[in-house]
N, C-alpha and C positions, 0 to 999 in steps of 0.2 A: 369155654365148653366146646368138645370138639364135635363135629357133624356125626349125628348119631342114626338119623332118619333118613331114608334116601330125598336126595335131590333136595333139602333145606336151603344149600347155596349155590345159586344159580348159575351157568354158562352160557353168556347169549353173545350169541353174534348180532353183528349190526354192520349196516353199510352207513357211517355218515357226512353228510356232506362236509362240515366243517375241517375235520381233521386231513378227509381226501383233501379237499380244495389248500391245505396247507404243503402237504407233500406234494401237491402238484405244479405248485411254484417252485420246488426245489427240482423238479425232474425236468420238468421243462426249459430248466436255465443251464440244467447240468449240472447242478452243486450238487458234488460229491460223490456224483455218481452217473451214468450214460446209458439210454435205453431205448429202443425205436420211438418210444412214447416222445423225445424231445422234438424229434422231427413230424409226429403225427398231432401234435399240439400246439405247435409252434406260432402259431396266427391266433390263438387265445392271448399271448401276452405280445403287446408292441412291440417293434423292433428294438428302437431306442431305450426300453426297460427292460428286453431281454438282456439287452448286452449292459447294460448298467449293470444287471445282477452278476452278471459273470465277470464283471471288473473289480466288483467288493463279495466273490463268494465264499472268502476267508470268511466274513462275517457269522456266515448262515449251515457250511459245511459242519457234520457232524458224521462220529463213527463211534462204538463198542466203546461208549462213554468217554470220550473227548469231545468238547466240539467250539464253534468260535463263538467269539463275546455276546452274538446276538440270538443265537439258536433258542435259548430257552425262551425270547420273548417274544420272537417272531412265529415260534414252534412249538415249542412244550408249552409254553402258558397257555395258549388258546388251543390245546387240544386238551389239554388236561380241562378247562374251562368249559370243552364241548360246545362252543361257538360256532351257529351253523347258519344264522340268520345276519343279513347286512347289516340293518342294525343293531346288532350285538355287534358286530366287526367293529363298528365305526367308534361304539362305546369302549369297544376294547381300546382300539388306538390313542382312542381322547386322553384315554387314563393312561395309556403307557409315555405320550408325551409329560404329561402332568408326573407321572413319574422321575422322567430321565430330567424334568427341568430341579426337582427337589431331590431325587436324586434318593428316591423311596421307594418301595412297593407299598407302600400304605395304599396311593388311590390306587394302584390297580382290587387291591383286598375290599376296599370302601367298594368301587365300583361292582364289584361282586361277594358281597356278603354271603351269599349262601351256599359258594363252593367252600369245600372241604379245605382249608387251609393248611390243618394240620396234617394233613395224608403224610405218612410214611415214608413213599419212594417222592412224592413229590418235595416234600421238605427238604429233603437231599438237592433237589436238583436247585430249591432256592437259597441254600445255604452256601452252593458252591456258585452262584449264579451274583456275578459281579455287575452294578449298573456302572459304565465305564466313567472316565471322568468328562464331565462335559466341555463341550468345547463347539467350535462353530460344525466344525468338518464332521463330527459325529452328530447334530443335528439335525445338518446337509443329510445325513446319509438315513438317518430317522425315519426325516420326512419322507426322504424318494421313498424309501422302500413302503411305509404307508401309502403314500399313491396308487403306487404298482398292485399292492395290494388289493387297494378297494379297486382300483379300476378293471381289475382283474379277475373280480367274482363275476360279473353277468356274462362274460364271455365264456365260463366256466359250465355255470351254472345252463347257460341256454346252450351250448358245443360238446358238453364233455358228460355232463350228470347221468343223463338218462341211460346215453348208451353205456356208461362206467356201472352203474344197479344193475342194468340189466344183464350184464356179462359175469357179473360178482352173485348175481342170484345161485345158479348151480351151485358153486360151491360154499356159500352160504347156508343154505339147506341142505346139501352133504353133509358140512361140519353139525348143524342142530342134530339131522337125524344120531349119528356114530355119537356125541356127547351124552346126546339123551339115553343110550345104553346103559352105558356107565357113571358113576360119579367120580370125577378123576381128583376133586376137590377131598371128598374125605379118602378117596386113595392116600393121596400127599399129607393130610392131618393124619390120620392111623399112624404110616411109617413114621414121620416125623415127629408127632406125637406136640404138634403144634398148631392151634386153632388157624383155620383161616379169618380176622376178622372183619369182613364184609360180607354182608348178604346176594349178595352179587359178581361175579367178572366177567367186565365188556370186551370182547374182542371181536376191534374195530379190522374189517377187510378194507384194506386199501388197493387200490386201481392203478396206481403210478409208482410205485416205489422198486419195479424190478430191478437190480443189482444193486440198490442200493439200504438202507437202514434199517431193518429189519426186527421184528416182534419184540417194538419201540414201547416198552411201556410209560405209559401215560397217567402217571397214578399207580397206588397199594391195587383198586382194583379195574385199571384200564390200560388196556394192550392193542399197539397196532400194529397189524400185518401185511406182506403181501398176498394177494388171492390167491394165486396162481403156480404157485408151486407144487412138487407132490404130494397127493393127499398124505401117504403113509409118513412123509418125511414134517409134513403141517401138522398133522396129528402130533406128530413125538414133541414138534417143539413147542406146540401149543401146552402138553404137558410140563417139560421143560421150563414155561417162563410159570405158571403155576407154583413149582418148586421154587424158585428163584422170590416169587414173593413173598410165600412162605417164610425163606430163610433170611429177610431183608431184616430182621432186628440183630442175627447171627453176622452178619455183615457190617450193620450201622454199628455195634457194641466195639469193633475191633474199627474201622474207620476212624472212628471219636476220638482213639486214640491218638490219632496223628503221628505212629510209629509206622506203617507200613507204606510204600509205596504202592500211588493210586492207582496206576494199571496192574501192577503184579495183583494188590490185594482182587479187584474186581476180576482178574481171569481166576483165580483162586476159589473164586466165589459163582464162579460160571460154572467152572467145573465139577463143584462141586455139586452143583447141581444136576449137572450130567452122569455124574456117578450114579446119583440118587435114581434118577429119572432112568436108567437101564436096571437096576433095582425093582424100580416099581413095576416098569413093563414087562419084566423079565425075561428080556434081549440080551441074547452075547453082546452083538453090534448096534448102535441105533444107525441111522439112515442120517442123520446130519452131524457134523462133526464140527470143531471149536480148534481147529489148528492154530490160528493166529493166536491166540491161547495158552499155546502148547497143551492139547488139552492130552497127548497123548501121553508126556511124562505126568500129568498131575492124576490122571486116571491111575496110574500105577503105583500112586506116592498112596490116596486115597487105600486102593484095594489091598495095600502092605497093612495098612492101619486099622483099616475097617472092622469092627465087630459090633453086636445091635447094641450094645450099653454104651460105644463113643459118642459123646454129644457131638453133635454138626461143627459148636463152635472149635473143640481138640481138633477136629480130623480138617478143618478150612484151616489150620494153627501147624500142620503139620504139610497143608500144601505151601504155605509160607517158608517154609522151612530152608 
């Protein structure tokens, strides 16, 4: 049933600790990406387990849906999990070595029964999400990074928390007031004429992420960003990833098939969102742009196509093309 009442499905920002404190081990090491915050943080993690991290950062680097063998377990799993207490960390790790020794995600599921398992965009990410083969050297690497981890939260949590809410606040409650205006949720079900289903979407502000991974969704209905960027330009993409989840069954239906290549399909599927999402706003230009993408030929492959009776899935079938 699509949103019919105002405001029925929610938009809440949040600042929280768990998900910052995961990105902040990638900014701080440098994985993937470089931002004064490395050098401003840098006495949070050890000498010796900084540069461990940056000797295995293949591991943990990730971009525009690529990423290395451990990212989803080091990163998406406990932010999707919304783990924000030590011990939740410690319980996480327990089950992820209990994992990698069987060579399962059963304990890590066991260990938390009551997340969403079946989530939508998450399911993807554990479908594509390989436990590698074991062996000494990747146990070796397990554990450190466990360590570095837990040894890594009170440094965080007592050096970096407070002043990281407190800076995130402004635009925290910028974004509540301008959401709460409008319902941008049943904007994107009307056009699309596709239910959101969740009663809720989180969108997590992050503190450490500048140049790098950006409005990382975490879940069908949880999104992280960075704070700091232009509002007008945060505004659009926040609508943007909106769209994109929306369209995530328009995506996973042609994925399944295992006919398309996986970056072509996914910028195919960005953009196509893009399209939409200048659509909705009813912007000539948006304010952020999907170059690496080519979002510029696929914008034009779309508007050749476009009329309101094309379903999403013809006209992403046509940026394939």
């Amino acid at each position: 049933m699509l949103t019919s009442k105002k405001w029925p499905k929610s938009i809440v920002f949040s600042t929280r600790f768990g998900p910052n404190f995961l990105w902040h081990i990638l900014a701080t090491a440098r994985i993937g990406y470089d931002s004064e915050y490395a050098d401003q943080y840098r006495d949070t993690i050890q000498e010796d387990d900084l540069e461990y991290l940056k000797s295995v950062r293949s591991w943990l680097a990730f971009a525009e849906g690529e990423s290395g063998e451990l990212v989803v377990f080091f990163n998406i799993i406990p932010s999707f999990l919304r783990i924000d207490e030590e011990i939740q960390f410690r319980k996480y790790f327990d089950s992820l070595k209990i994992a990698f020794d069987k060579k399962s995600l059963k304990p890590i599921v066991d260990a938390f029964p009551s997340a969403n398992w079946d989530d939508k965009f998450f399911r993807e990410f554990l479908q594509r999400a390989k436990i590698p083969e074991r062996s000494n050297s990747l146990m070796d690497i397990l554990g450190r990074f466990t360590d570095i981890y837990l040894r890594s939260l009170r440094p965080y949590r007592d050096i970096v928390w407070d002043g990281a809410q407190a800076n995130m606040k402004k635009r925290r409650d910028e974004l509540d007031d301008f959401f709460s205006r409008e319902d941008y949720i049943a904007k994107w079900e009307r056009f699309l004429k596709i239910p959101f289903v969740s009663n809720e979407y989180e969108f997590i502000l992050c503190y450490s992420n500048k140049n790098g991974p950006d409005f990382n969704s975490i879940g069908y209905c949880g999104n992280l960003f960075y704070y700091d960027k232009p509002f007008s330009r945060t505004c659009q993409f926040l609508s943007h990833e909106i769209g994109t989840h929306l369209l995530i069954d328009v995506y996973l239906s042609l994925a399944q098939t295992n006919k398309y290549n996986h970056r072509q399909l996914y910028s195919a599927y960005e953009t196509l969102a893009m399209f939409y999402n200048k659509l909705i706003l009813g912007v000539e230009k948006l304010d952020y742009s999907l170059s690496n993408m080519e979002d510029i030929r696929h914008l034009e492959i779309y508007k050749s196509h476009y009329n309101k009776s094309t379903p999403p899935v013809e006209l992403l079938l046509k940026g394939l093309d």
